[in-house]
C-alpha positions as CSV (number, residue, x, y, z in Angstrom):
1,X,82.2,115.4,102.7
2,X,82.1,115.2,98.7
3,X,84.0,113.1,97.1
4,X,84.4,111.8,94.0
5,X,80.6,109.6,92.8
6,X,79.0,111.6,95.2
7,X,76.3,113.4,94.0
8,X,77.0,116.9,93.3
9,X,75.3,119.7,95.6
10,X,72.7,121.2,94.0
11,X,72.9,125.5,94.0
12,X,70.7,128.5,92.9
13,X,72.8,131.5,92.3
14,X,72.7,134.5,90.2
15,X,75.0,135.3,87.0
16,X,76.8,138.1,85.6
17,X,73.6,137.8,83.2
18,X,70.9,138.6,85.7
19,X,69.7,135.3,85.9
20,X,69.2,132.9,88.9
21,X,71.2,129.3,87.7
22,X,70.6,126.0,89.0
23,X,73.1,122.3,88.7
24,X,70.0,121.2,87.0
25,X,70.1,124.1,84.0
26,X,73.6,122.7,83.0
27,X,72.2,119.6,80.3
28,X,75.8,119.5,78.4
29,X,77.4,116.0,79.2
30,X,80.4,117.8,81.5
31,X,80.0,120.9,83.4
32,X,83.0,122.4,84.5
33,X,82.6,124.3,87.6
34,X,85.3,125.6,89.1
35,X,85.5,128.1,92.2
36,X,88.2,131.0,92.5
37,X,89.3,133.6,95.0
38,X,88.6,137.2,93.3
39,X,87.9,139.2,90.0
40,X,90.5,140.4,88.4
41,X,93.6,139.2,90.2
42,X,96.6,137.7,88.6
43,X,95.6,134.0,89.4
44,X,92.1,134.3,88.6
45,X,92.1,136.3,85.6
46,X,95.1,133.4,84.7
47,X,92.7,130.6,84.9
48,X,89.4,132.5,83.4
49,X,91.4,133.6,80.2
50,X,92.9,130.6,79.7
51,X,89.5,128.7,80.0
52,X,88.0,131.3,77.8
53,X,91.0,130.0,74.8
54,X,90.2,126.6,76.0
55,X,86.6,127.3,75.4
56,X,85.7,125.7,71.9
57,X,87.6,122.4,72.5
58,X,86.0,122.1,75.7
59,X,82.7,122.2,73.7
60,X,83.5,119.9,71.6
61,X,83.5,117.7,74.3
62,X,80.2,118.3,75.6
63,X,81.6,120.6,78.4
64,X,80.0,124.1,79.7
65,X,82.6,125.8,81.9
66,X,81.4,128.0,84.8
67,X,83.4,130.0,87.3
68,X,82.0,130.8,91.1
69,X,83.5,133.2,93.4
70,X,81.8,135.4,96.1
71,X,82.4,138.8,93.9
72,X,79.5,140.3,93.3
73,X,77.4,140.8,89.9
74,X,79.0,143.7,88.7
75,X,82.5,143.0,89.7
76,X,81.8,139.7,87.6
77,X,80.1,142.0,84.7
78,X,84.4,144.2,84.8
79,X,85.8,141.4,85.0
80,X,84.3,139.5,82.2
81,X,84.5,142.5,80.0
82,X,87.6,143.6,80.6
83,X,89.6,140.0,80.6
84,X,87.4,138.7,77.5
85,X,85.8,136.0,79.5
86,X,83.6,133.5,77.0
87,X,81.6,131.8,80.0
88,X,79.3,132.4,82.5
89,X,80.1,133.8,86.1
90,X,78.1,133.1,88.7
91,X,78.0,134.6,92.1
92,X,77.9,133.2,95.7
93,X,78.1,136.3,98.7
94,X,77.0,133.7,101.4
95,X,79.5,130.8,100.2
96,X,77.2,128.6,100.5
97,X,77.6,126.7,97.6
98,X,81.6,127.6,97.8
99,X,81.4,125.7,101.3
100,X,79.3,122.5,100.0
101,X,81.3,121.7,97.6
102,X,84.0,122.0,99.9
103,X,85.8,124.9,97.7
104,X,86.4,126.8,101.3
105,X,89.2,126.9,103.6
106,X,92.7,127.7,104.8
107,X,94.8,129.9,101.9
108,X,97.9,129.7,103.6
109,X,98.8,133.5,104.2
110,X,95.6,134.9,102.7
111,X,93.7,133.4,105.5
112,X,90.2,131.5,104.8
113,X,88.2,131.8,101.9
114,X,87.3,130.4,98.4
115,X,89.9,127.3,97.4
116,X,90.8,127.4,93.4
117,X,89.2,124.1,93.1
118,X,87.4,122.7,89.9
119,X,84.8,120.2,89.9
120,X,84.0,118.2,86.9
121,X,80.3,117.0,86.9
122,X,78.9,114.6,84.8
123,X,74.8,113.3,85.1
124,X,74.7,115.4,88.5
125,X,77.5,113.4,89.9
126,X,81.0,115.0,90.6
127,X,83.5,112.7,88.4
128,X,86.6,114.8,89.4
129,X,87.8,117.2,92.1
130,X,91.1,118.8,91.6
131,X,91.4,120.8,94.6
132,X,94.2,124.2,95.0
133,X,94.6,123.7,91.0
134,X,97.4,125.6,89.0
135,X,95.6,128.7,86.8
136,X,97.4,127.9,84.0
137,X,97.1,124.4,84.1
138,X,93.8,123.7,85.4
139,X,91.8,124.1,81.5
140,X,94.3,121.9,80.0
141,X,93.7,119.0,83.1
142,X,90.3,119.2,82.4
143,X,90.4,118.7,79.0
144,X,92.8,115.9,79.3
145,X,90.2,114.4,81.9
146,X,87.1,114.7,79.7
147,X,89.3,113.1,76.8
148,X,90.2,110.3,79.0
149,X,86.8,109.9,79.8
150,X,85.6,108.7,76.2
């Protein structure tokens, strides 16, 4: 099970950009990844605009924020148009990578599937795992995290 120090689960998945993206393409000091339930529904388009204001002072810190769900390319291509979204989607049919980093499981009356957990990763090692995170809080927690962290 993953915990915090372990070493974070490597991935290969493809982007809203076309592109396949790996744990090891990430080179900022934090990466941000956090996993959510669905395009464009109230909760997820929450956290993803919110991270998208939060964006430059996450930078600033030496973090790159990226958001995994199972949605497919072009629902993540709506979805970041539409909502304004300043970072990169990836996606994840299989769950695969949802499931290793344990970002799968019971949603109460929306039955299994993809937790709203966010995983901070620094140096390919998971520093913090804030699991069933608040959309509107969850950017500001991470910031306050990285911060904390200098």
């Amino acid at each position: 099970m993953l915990k915090e120090g372990s070493k974070a689960p490597d991935f290969r998945l493809v982007g809203e950009d076309g592109r396949m993206h790996s744990l090891g393409d990430f080179k900022s000091k934090y990466l941000v990844l956090y996993f959510y339930p669905k395009d464009l529904t109230p909760g997820c388009t929450i956290q993803a605009m919110t991270y998208s204001r939060k964006l430059g002072a996450l930078k600033k810190l030496g973090a790159t924020v990226v958001g995994v769900s199972k949605d497919d390319i072009e629902l993540h291509k709506k979805f970041k148009s539409k909502c304004r979204i300043k970072f990169l989607l990836l996606s994840d049919p299989s769950s695969k990578t949802i499931k290793a980093y344990g970002a799968y499981g019971d949603r109460g009356i929306f039955g299994m599937g993809t937790l709203r957990n966010t995983y901070i990763i620094s140096r390919g090692r998971v520093v913090r795992m804030a699991r069933k995170v608040d959309p509107y809080k969850d950017p500001a927690n991470a910031i306050e995290f990285i911060k904390a962290q200098r």
